[in-house]
N, C-alpha and C positions, 0 to 999 in steps of 0.2 A: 543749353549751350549759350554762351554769351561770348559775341561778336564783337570786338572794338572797330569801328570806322575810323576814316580819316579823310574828309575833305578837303580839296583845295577849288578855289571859286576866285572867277578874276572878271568884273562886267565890266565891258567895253565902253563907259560913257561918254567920254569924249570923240570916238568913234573913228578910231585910227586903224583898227586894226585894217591889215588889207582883204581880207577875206567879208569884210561887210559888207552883208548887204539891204538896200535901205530902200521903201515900200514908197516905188517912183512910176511903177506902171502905167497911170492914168497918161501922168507928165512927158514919158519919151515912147511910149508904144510896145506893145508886144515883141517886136523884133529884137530892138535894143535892147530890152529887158531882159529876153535870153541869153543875150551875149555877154550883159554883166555878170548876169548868174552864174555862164560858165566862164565869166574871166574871174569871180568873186572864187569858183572851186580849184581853178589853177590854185589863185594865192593860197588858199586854207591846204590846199597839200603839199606849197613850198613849204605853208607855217610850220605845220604837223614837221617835213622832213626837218627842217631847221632845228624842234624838238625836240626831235627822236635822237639828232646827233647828242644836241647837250645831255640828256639824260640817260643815254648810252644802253637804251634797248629799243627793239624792235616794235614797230606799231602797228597794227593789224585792222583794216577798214572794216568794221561787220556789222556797218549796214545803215541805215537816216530813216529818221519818223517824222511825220507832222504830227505836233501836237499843239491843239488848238493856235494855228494858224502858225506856228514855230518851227522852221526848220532846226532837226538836231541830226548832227552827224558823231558817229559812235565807231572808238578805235578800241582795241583791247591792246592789252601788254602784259608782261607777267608781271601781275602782283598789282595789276590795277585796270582803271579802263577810266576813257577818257572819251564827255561828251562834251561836243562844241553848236553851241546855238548861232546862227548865223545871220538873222534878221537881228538890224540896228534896235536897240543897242546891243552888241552880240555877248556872248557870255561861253567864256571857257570852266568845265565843273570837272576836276579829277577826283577818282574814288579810290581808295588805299587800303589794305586790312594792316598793313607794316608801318610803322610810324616814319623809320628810315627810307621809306622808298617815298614818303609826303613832302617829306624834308627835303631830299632830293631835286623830288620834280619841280618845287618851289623856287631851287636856284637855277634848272635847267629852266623854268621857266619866263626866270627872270633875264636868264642870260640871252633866252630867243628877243624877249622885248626890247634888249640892247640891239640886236641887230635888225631888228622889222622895226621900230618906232624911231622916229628920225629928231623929233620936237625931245630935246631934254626934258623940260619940265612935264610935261606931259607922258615921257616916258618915265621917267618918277615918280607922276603922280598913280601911273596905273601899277609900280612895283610895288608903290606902298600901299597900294587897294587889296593886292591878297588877302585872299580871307584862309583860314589854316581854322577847321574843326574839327572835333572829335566827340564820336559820340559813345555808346557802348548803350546795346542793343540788346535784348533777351529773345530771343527765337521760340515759339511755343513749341516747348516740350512736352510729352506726356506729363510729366509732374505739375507745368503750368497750366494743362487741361482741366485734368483732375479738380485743380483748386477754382477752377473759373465755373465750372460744373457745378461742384460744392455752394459756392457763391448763388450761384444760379435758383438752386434746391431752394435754400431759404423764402 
């Protein structure tokens, strides 16, 4: 069975988005710290709703990991899912099996950075940062077994 993917990837460098947040612990204290982090999760669930309006489906929270030291918070939708890393410099990754629904969320997403990013150039600079991929993936099947097997035999 072969899979086409479709990525869309947007990193935060300049570090606007409002949902970042940026490894200051030592500097303001534990307490403070909490309070960004939950003023940091308000922002990223305006972002998300902001989002969801432009791209005109439903998003669905199911669930955040650390991975080696990186917060990622993970939405599903039909026909894709969407992880957002939140430590500076943060990084928005959506994943697609549809080409049209990549295409989509690209200008839905460009449309949210019109109304979250206030700096013109700046918000231009991060629409033209999208990154748009496609890969096309081979799933191992029994037929792909079979020949890795054979491979193997030799």
């Amino acid at each position: 069975m072969k899979i086409q993917h479709y990525n869309v990837i947007l990193i935060d460098l300049p570090e606007v988005l409002p949902f970042t947040v940026r490894p200051d612990l030592k500097r303001i204290g534990l307490k403070k710290s909490f309070e960004k982090i939950d003023l940091a999760e308000k922002k990223l669930l305006e972002f998300v709703e902001i989002l969801e309006k432009n791209y005109k489906k439903e998003f669905y929270f199911i669930g955040e990991d650390i991975i080696e030291e990186k917060l990622f918070k993970r939405f599903i939708f039909s026909g894709g899912l969407l992880e957002i890393m939140v430590q500076a410099p943060s990084a928005i990754s959506a994943h697609f099996i549809n080409l049209e629904s990549a295409k989509k969320f690209v200008l839905a997403l460009k449309r949210t950075l019109d109304k979250v990013v206030k700096d013109e150039k700046i918000r231009e600079m991060l629409k033209s940062g999208i990154e748009f991929t496609s890969k096309k993936e081979e799933t191992l099947t029994y037929d792909v077994w079979v020949r890795m097997k054979k491979i193997r035999e030799i």
